[in-house]
DRENSENU-317725 format. One record per residue (C-alpha): z, x, y; residue in three letters; chain. Coordinates in steps of 0.05 Angstrom, whole numbers. Example, Ala and Ser with C-alpha at 12.3 -4.5 7.8 and 13.67 -1.06 7.14 Angstrom:
<atoms>
<atom z="156" x="246" y="-90" marmi="ALA" fiza="A"/>
<atom z="143" x="273" y="-21" marmi="SER" fiza="A"/>
</atoms>
This chain:
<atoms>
<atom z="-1421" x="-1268" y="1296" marmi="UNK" fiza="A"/>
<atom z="-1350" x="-1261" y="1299" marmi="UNK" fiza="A"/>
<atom z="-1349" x="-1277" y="1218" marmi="UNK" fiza="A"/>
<atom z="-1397" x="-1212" y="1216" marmi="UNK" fiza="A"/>
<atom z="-1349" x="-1172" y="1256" marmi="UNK" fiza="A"/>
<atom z="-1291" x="-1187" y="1212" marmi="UNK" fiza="A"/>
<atom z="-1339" x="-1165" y="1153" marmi="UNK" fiza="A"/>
<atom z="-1353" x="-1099" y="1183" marmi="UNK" fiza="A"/>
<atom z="-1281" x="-1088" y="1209" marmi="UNK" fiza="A"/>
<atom z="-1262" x="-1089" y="1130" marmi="UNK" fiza="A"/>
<atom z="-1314" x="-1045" y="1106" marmi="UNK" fiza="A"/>
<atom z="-1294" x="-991" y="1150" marmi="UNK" fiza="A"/>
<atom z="-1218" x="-997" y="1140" marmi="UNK" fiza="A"/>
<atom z="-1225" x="-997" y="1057" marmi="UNK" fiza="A"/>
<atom z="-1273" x="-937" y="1072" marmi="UNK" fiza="A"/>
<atom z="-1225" x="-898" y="1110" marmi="UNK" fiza="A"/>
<atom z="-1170" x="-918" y="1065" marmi="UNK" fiza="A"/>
<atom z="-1207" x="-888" y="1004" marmi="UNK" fiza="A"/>
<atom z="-1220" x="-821" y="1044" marmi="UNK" fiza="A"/>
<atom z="-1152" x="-820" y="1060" marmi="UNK" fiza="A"/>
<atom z="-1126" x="-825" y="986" marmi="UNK" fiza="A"/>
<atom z="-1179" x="-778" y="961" marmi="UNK" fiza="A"/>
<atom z="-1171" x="-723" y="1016" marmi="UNK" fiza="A"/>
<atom z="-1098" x="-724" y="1009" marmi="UNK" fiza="A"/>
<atom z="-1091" x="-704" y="940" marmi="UNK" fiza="A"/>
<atom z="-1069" x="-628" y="934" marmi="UNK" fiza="A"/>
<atom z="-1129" x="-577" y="907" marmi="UNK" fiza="A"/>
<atom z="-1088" x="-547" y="866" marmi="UNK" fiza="A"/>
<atom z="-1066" x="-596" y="828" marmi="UNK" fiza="A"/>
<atom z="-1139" x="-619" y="816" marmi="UNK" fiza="A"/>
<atom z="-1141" x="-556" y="779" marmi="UNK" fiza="A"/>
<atom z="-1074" x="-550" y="748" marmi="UNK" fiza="A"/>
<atom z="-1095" x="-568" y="671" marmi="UNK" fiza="A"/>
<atom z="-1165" x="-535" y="679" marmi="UNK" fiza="A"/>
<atom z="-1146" x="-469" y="717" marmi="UNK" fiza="A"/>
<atom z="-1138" x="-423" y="663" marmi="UNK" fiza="A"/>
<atom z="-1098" x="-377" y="711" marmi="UNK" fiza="A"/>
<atom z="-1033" x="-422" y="705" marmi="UNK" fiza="A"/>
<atom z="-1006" x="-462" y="759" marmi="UNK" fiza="A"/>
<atom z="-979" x="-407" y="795" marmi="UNK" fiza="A"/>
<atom z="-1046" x="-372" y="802" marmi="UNK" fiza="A"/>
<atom z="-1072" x="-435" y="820" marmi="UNK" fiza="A"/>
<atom z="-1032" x="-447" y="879" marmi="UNK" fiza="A"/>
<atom z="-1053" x="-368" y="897" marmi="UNK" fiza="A"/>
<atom z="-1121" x="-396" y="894" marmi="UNK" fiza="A"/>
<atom z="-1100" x="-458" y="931" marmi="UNK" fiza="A"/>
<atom z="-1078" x="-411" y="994" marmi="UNK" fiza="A"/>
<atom z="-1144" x="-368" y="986" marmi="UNK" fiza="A"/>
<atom z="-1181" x="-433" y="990" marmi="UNK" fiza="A"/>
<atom z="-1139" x="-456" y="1054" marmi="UNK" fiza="A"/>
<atom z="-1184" x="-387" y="1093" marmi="UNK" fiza="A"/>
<atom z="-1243" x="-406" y="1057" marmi="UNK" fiza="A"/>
<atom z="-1238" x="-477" y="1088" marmi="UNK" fiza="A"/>
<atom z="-1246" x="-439" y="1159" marmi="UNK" fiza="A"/>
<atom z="-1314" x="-421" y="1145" marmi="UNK" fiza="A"/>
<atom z="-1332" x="-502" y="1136" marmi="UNK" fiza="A"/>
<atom z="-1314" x="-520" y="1071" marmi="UNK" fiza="A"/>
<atom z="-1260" x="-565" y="1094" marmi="UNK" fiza="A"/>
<atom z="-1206" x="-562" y="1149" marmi="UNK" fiza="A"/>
<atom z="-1126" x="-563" y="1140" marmi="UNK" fiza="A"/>
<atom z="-1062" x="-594" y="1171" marmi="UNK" fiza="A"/>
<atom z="-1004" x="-559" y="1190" marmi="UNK" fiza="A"/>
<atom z="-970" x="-594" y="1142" marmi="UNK" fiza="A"/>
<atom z="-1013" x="-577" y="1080" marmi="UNK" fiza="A"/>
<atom z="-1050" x="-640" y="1061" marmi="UNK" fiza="A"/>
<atom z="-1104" x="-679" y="1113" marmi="UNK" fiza="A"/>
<atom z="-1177" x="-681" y="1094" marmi="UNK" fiza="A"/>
<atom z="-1187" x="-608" y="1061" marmi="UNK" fiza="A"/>
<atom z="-1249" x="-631" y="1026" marmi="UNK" fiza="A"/>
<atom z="-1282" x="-679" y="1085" marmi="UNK" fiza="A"/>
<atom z="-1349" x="-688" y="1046" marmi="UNK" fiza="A"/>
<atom z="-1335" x="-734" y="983" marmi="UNK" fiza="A"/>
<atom z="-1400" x="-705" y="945" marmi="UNK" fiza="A"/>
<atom z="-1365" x="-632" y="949" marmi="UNK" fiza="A"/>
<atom z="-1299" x="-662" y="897" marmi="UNK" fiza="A"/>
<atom z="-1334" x="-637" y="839" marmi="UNK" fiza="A"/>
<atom z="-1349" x="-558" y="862" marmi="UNK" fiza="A"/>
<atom z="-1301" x="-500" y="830" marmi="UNK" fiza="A"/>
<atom z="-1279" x="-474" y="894" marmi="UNK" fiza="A"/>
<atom z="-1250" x="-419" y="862" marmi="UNK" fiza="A"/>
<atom z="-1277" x="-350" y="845" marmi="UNK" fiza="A"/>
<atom z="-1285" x="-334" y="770" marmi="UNK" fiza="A"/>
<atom z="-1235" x="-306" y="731" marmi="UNK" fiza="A"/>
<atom z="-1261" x="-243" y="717" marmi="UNK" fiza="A"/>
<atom z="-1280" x="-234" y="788" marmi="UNK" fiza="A"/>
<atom z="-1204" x="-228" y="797" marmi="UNK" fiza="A"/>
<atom z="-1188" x="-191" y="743" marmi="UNK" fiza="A"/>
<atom z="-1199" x="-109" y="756" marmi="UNK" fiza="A"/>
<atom z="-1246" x="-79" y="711" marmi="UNK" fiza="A"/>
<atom z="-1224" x="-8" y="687" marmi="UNK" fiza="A"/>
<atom z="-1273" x="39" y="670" marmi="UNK" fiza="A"/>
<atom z="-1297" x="66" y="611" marmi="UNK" fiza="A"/>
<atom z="-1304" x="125" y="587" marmi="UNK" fiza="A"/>
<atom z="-1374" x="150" y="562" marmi="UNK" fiza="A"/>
<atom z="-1370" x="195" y="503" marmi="UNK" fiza="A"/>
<atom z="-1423" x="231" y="458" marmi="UNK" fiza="A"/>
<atom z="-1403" x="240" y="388" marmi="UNK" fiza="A"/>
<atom z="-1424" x="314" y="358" marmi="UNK" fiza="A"/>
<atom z="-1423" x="316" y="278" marmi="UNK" fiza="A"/>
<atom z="-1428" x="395" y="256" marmi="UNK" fiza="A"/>
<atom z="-1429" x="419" y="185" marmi="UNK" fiza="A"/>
<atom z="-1477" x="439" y="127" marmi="UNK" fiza="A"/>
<atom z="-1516" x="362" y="120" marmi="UNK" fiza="A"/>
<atom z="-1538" x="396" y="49" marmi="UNK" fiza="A"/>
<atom z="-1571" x="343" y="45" marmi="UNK" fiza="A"/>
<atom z="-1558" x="289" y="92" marmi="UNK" fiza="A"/>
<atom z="-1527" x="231" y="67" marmi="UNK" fiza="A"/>
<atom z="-1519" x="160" y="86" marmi="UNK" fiza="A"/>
<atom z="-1450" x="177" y="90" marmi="UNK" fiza="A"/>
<atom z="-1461" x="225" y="149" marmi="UNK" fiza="A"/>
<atom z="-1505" x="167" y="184" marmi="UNK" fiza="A"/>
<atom z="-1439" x="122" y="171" marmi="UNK" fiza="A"/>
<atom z="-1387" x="168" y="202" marmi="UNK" fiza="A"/>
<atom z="-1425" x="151" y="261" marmi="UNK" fiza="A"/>
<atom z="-1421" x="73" y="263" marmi="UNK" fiza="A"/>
<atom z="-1357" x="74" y="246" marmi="UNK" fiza="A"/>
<atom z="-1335" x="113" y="297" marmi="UNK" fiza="A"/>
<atom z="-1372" x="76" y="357" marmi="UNK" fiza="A"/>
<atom z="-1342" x="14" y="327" marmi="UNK" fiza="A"/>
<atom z="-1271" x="49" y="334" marmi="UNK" fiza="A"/>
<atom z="-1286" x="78" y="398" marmi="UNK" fiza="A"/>
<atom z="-1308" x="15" y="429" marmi="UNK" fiza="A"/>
<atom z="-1257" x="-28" y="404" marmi="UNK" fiza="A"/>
<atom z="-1202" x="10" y="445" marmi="UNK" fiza="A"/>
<atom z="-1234" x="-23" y="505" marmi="UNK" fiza="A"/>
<atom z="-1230" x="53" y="540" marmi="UNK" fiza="A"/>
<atom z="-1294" x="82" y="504" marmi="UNK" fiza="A"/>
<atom z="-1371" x="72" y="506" marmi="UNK" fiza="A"/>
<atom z="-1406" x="118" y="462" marmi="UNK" fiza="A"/>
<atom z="-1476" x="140" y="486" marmi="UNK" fiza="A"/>
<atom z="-1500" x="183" y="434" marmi="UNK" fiza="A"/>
<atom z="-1495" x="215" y="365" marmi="UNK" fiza="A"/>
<atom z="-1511" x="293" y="353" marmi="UNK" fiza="A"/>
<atom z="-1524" x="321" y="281" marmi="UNK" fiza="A"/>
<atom z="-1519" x="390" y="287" marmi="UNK" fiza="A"/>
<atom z="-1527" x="426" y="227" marmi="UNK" fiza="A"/>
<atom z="-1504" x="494" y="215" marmi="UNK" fiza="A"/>
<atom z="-1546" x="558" y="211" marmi="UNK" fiza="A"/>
<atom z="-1568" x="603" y="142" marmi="UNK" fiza="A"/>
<atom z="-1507" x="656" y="173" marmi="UNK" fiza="A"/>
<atom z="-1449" x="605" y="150" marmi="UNK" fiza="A"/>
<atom z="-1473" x="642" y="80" marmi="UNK" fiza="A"/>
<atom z="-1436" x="578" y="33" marmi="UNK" fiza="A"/>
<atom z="-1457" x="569" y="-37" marmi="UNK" fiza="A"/>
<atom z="-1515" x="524" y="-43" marmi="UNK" fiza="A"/>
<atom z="-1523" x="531" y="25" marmi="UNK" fiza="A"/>
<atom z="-1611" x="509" y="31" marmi="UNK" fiza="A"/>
<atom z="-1652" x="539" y="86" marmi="UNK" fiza="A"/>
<atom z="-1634" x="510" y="164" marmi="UNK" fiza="A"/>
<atom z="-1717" x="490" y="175" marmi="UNK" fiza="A"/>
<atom z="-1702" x="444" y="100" marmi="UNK" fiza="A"/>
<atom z="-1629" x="417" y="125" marmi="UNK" fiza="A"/>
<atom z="-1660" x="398" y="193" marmi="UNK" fiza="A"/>
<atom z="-1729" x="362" y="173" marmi="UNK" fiza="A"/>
<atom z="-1677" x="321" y="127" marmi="UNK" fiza="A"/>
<atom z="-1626" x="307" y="176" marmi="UNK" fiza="A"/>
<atom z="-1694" x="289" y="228" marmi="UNK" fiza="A"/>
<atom z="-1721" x="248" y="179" marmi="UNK" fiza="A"/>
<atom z="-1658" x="204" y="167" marmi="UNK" fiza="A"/>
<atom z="-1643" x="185" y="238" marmi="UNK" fiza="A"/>
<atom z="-1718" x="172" y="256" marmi="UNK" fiza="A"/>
<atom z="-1696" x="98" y="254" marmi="UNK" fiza="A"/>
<atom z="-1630" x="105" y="300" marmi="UNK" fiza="A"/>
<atom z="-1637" x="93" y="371" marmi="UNK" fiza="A"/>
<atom z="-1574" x="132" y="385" marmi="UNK" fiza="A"/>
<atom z="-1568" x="186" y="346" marmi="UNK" fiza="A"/>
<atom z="-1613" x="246" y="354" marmi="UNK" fiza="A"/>
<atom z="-1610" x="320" y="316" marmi="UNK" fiza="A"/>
<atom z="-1590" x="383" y="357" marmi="UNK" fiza="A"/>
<atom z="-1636" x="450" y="334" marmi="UNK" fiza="A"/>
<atom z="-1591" x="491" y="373" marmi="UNK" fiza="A"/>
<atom z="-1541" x="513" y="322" marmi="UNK" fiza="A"/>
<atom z="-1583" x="521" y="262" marmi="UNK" fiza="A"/>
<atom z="-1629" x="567" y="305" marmi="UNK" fiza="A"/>
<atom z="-1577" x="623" y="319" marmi="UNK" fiza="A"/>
<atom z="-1584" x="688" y="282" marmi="UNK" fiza="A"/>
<atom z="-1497" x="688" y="279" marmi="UNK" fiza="A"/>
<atom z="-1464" x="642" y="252" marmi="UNK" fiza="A"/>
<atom z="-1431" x="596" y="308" marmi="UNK" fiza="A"/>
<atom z="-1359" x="568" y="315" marmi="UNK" fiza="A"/>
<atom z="-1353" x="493" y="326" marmi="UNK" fiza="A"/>
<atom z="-1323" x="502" y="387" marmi="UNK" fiza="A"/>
<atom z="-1374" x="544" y="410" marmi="UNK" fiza="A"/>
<atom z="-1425" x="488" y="398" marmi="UNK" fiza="A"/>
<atom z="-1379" x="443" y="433" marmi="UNK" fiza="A"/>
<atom z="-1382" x="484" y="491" marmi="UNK" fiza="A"/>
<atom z="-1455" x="489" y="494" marmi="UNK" fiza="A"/>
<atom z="-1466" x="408" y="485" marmi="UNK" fiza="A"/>
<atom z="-1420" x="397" y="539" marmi="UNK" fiza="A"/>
<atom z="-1445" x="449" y="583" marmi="UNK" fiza="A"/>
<atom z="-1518" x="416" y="570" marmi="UNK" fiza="A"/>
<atom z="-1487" x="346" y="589" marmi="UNK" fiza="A"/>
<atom z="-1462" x="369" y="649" marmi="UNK" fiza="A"/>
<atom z="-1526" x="401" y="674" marmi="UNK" fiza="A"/>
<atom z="-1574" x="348" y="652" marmi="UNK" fiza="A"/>
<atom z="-1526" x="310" y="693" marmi="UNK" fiza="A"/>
<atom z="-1536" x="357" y="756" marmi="UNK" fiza="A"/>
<atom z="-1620" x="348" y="749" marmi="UNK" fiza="A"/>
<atom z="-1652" x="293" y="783" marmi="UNK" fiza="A"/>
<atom z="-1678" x="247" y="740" marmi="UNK" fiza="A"/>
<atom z="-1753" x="263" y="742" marmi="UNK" fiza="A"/>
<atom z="-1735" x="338" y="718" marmi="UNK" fiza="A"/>
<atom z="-1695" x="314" y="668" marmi="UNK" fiza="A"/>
<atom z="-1754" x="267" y="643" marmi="UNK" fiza="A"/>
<atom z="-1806" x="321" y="648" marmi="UNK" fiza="A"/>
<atom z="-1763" x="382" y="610" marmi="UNK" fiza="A"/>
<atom z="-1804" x="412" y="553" marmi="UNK" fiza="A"/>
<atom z="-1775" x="378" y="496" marmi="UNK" fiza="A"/>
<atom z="-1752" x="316" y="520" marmi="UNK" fiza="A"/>
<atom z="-1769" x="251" y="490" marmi="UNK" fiza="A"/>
<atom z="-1799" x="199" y="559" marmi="UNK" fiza="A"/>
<atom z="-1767" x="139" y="560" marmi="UNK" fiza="A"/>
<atom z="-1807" x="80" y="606" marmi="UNK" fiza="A"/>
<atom z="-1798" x="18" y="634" marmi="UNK" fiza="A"/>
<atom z="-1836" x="-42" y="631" marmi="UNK" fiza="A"/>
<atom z="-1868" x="-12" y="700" marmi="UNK" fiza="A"/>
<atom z="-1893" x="43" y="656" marmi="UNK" fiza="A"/>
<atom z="-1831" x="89" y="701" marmi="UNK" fiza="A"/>
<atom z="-1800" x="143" y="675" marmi="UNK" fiza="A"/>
<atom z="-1721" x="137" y="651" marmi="UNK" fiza="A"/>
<atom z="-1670" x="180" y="640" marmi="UNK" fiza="A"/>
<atom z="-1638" x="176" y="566" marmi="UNK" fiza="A"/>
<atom z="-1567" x="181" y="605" marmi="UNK" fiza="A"/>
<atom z="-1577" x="165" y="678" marmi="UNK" fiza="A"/>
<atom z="-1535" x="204" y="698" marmi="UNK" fiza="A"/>
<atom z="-1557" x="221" y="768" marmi="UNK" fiza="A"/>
<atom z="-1522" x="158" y="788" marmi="UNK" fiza="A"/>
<atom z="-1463" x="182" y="743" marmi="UNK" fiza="A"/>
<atom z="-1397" x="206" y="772" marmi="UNK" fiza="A"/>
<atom z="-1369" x="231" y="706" marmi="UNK" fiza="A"/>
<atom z="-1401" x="269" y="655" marmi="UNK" fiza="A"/>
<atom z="-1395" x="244" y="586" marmi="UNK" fiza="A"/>
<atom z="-1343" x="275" y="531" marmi="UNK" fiza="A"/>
<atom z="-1360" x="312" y="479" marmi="UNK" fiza="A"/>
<atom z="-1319" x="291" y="423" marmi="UNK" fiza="A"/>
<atom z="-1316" x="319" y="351" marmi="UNK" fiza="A"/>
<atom z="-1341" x="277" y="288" marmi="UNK" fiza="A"/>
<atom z="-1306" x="294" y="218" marmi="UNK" fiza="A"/>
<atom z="-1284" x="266" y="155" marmi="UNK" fiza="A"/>
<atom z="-1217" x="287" y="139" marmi="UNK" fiza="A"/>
<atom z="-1231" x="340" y="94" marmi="UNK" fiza="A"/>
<atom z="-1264" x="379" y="154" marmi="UNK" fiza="A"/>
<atom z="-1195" x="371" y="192" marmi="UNK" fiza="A"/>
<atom z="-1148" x="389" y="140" marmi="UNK" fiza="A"/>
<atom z="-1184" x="447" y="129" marmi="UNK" fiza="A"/>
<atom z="-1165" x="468" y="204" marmi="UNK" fiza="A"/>
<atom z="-1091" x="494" y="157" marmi="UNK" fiza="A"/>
<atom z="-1137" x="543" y="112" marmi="UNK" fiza="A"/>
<atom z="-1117" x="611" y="137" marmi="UNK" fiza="A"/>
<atom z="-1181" x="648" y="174" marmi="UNK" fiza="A"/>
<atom z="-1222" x="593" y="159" marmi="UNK" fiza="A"/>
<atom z="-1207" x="569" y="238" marmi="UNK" fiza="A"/>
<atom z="-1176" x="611" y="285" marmi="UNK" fiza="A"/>
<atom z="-1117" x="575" y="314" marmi="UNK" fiza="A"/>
<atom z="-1144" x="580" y="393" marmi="UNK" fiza="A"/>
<atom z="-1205" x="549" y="374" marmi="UNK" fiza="A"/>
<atom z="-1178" x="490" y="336" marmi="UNK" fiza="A"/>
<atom z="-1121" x="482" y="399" marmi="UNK" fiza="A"/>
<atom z="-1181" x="478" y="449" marmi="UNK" fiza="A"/>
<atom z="-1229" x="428" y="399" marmi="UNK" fiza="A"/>
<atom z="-1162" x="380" y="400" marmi="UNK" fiza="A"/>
<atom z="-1133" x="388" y="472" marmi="UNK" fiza="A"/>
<atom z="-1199" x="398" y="513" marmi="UNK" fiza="A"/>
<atom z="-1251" x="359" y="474" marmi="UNK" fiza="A"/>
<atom z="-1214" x="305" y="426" marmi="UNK" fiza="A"/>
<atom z="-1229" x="287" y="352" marmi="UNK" fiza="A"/>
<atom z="-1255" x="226" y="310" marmi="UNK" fiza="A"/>
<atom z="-1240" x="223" y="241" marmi="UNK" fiza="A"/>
<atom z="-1260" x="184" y="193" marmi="UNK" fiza="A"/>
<atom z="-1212" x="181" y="135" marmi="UNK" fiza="A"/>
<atom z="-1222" x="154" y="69" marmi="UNK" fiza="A"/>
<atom z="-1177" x="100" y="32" marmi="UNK" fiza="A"/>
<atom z="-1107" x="144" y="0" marmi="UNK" fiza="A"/>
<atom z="-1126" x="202" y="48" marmi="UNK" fiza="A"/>
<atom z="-1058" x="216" y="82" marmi="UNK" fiza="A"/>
<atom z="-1091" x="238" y="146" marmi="UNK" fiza="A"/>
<atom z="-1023" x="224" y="186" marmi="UNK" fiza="A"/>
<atom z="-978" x="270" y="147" marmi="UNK" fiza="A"/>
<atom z="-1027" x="328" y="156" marmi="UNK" fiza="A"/>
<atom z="-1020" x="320" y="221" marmi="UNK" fiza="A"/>
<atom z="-949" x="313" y="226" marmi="UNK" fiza="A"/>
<atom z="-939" x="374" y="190" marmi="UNK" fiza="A"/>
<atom z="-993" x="414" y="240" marmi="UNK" fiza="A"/>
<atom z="-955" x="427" y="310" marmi="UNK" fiza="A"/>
<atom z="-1031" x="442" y="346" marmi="UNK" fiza="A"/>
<atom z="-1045" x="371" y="311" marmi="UNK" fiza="A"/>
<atom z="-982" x="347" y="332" marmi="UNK" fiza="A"/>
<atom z="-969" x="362" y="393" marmi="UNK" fiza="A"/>
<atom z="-1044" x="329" y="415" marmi="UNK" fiza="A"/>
<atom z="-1042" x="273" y="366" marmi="UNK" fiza="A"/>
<atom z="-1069" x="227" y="420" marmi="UNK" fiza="A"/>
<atom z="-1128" x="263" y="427" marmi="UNK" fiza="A"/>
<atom z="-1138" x="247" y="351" marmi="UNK" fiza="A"/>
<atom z="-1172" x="172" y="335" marmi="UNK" fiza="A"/>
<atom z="-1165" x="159" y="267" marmi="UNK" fiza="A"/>
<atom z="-1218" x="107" y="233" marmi="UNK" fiza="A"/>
<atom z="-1197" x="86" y="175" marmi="UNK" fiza="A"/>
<atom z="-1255" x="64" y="122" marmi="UNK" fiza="A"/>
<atom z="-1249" x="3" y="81" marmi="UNK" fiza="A"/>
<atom z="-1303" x="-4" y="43" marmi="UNK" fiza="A"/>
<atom z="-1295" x="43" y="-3" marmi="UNK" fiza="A"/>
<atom z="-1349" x="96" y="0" marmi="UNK" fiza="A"/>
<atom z="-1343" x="170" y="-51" marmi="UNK" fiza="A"/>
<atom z="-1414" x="197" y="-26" marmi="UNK" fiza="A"/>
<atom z="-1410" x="266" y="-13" marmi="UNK" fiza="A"/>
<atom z="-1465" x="323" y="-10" marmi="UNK" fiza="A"/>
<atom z="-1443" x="359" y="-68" marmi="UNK" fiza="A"/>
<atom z="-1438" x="307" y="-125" marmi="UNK" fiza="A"/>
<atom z="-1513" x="290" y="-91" marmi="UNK" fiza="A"/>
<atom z="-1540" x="364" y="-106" marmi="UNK" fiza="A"/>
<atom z="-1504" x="358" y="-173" marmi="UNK" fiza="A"/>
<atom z="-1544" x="284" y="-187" marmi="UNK" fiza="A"/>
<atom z="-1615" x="324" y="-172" marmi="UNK" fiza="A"/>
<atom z="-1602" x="382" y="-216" marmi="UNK" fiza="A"/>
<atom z="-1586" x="338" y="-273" marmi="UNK" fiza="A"/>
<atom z="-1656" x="299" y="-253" marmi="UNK" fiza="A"/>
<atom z="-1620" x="228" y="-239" marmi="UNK" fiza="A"/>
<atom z="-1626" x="184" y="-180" marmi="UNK" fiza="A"/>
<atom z="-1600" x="194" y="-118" marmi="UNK" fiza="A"/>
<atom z="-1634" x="126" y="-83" marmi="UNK" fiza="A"/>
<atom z="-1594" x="85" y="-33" marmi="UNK" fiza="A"/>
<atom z="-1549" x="150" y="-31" marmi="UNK" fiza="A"/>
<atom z="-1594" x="190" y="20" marmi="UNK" fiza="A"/>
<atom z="-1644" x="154" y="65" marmi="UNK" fiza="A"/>
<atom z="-1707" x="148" y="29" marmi="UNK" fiza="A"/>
<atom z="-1744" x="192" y="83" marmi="UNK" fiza="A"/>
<atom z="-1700" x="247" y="67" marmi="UNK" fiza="A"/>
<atom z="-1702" x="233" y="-13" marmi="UNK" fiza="A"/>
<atom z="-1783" x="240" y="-5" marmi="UNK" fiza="A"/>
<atom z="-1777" x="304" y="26" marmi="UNK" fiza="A"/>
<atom z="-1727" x="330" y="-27" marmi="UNK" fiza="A"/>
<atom z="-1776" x="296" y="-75" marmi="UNK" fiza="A"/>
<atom z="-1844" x="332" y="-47" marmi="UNK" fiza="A"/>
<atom z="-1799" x="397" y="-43" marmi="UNK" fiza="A"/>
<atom z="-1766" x="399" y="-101" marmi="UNK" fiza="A"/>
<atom z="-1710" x="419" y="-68" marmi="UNK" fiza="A"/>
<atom z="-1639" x="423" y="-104" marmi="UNK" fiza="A"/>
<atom z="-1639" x="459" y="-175" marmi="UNK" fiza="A"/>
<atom z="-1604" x="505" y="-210" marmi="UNK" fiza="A"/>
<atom z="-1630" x="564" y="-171" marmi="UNK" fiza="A"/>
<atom z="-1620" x="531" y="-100" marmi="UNK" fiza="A"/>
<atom z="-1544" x="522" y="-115" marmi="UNK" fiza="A"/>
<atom z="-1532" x="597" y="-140" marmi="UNK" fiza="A"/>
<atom z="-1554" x="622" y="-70" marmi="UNK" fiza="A"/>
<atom z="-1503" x="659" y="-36" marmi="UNK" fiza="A"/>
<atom z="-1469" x="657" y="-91" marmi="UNK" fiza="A"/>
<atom z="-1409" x="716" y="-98" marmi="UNK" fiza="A"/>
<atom z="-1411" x="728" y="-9" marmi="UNK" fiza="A"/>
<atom z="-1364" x="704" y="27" marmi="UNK" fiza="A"/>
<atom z="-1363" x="645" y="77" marmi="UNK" fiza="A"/>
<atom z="-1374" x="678" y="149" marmi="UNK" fiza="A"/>
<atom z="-1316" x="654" y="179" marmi="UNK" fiza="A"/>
<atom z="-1272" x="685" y="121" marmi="UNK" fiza="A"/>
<atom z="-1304" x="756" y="144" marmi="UNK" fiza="A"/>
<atom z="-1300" x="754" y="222" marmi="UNK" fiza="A"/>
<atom z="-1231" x="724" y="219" marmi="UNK" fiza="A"/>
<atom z="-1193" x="768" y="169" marmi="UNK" fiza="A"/>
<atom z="-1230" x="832" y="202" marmi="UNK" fiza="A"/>
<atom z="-1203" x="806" y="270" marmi="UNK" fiza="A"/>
<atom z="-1133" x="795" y="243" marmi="UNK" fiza="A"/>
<atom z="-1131" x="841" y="181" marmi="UNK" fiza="A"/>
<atom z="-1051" x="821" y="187" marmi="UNK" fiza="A"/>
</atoms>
């Protein structure tokens, strides 16, 4: 009996020994090669762990070591928070990209801009782009060449059909008067902000709008943003052509290229030996809101452009691969873009020209 005793006696003392060694080890230096945070961090974590202990994790000496982990099994758990539960997420903001111009026709070029663009935007870390607007620009811009709106649009419809993002905008091409860009900015915005004000089943059920559903067969709003604090931006889409043309006298009145820049913000896509910068540099508007200019630079080398495309389908040779094939089979069961097409308007001037020089006939 007494030879059992003894037995027992040891058992318990080596089992209280091992607690002892295990228990008095410091957490954070457990985790001082595994805590990603450094050691500092980790003995920040190591304090934060001492209130957790309160709740009956573990309890705590005065003097910093005693059994903070009393239950053996609990050595392997990560007792502290995630990383990126610590870190402070900013942010960011939502933006709609609005592409304007002629799309006589559209090319995959114009679908590009796009991509490009979200890719830019999102890489910043400060950006989420939500949508893409084509908005094409009514018969009143009077440029040579210039195709009816109802063709331009059923092109530029038929080439995003496939895009989940980017959508075509009827407003512009609709107008009997030609319409400045930042006129069109104005109303997009203006639209974003009160789509933003409806609740979401009015915004679901407007005449016109494409029903989105859940699995639940519920409707969804394309932008949700009745649980939105911020409207999205607005932000302009252009190749740098369209922006150094902002220089041409009359062609953009200087208030209305001060407000696209300061109040809304530009993307532009330039193309390799474009020297986008130096245009800028020599603009003050340009200047002075640079940062409210992202520049995308594109480096695969692409030299599609609407008008060597019309100049292709006069001369009868393909255009495949250059415009989405929906749009080339509507051009095709058209037979849109000839030698007659591309003389109209031929001899007027462009719109602009003529409301700007009558305004400042200086």
């Amino acid at each position: 009996m007494l030879r059992l005793s003894k037995t027992v006696s040891f058992f318990l003392s080596a089992f209280a020994t091992c607690k002892l060694h295990v228990c008095n080890v410091r957490p954070w230096l457990l985790v001082r090669q595994r805590h990603p945070l450094g050691l500092r961090d980790s003995a920040r974590s190591y304090s934060e762990a001492n209130t957790w202990s309160k709740n009956g994790i573990g309890t705590h000496n005065a003097n910093g070591a005693g059994d903070f982990i009393s239950n053996p099994e609990a050595i392997g758990l990560n007792l502290w928070p995630p990383v990126r539960a610590m870190e402070k997420r900013t942010e960011r903001t939502e933006v709609v990209l609005l592409a304007t111009g002629s799309f006589n026709p559209v090319t995959v070029m114009h679908l590009r801009l796009f991509e490009l663009a979200r890719d830019h935007l999102h890489e910043t870390g400060k950006y989420k782009v939500v949508k893409g607007i084509i908005s094409p620009v009514g018969d009143a811009y009077k440029k040579k060449g210039l195709l009816e709106a109802s063709h331009r649009l059923a092109m530029a419809e038929l080439a995003t059909k496939n895009t989940d993002w980017v959508e075509v905008d009827a407003w512009e091409c609709s107008q009997t008067e030609w319409v400045e860009t930042v006129r069109v900015m104005r109303h997009h915005q203006q639209k974003l902000e009160a789509e933003c004000q409806e609740s979401p089943e009015k915004v679901a059920h407007r005449k016109g709008h494409k029903r989105k559903r859940d699995r639940s067969c519920q409707d969804v709003p394309d932008l949700n943003c009745s649980n939105r604090k911020v409207v999205p931006q607005i932000r302009l889409l252009c190749g740098a052509d369209v922006l150094e043309s902002m220089s041409v006298p009359n062609l953009w009145k200087d208030e209305d290229v001060l407000e696209i820049i300061s109040r809304f913000g530009v993307v532009c896509i330039s193309r390799l030996g474009n020297d986008i910068r130096k245009f800028i540099y020599e603009s003050d508007i340009l200047w002075k809101h640079k940062n409210n200019i992202h520049l995308v630079e594109e480096w695969i080398s692409n030299d599609i452009s609407s008008t060597k495309i019309r100049r292709a389908l006069r001369r009868g040779q393909s255009v495949r691969y250059l415009v989405p094939d929906a749009a080339l089979e509507y051009i095709e069961k058209h037979e849109l873009y000839n030698e007659q097409s591309e003389e109209k308007n031929a001899g007027l001037s462009l719109e602009p020209f003529k409301r700007n020089c009558f305004s400042n006939p200086s």
